[in-house]
C-alpha positions, 0 to 999 in steps of 0.5 A, a space after each residue: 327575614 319580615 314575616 309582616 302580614 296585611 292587616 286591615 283597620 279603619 280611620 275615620 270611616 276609610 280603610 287602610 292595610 297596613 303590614 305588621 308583625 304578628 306580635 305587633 297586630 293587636 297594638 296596631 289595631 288598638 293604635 289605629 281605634 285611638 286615632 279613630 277616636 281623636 279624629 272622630 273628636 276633632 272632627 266633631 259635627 263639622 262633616 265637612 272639615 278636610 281630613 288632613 286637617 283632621 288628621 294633623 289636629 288628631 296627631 298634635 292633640 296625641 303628640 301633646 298627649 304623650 308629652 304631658 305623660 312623659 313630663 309626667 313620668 320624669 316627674 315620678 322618677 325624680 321622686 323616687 330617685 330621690 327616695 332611694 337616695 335618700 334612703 341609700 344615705 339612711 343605710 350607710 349611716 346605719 351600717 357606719 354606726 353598726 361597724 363602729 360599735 
């Protein structure tokens, strides 16, 4: 059973209710300030761009966003996989030479 709620937000000077979770609200409402944001940056001075177009250009410049940070983090657990291997190698041969003396 839902137990979604109506919250209100606002994007781009234009209100929306969208029904959340009750432990999903505040990442909603920080979700819908981000887009704010980037919609507000895409748009810049130009009042008159349509907001479709503002929308999808705010939602390929996230999407590009997310891409780069999970590159990101792939790169990073490479790293330390790599470390733990490496590391892992150091004990076996540590412990090999232990249990021969």
């Amino acid at each position: 059973m839902s137990t979604s709620e109506p919250v209100n937000i606002r994007v781009l000077d234009r209100e929306y209710t969208i029904g959340v979770e009750p432990d999903e609200r505040d990442s909603l409402i920080a979700a819908a300030r981000l887009l704010d944001s980037k919609m507000r940056e895409v748009r810049g001075a130009n009042r008159m761009a349509a907001i479709d177009r503002i929308a999808v250009l705010a939602a390929l410049n996230l999407a590009h966003e997310l891409q780069q940070s999970r590159a990101q983090d792939g790169s990073h657990e490479r790293e330390v996989g790599g470390i733990l291997t490496e590391l892992q190698r150091k004990l076996d041969v540590s412990l090999d030479a232990t249990t021969r003396s």
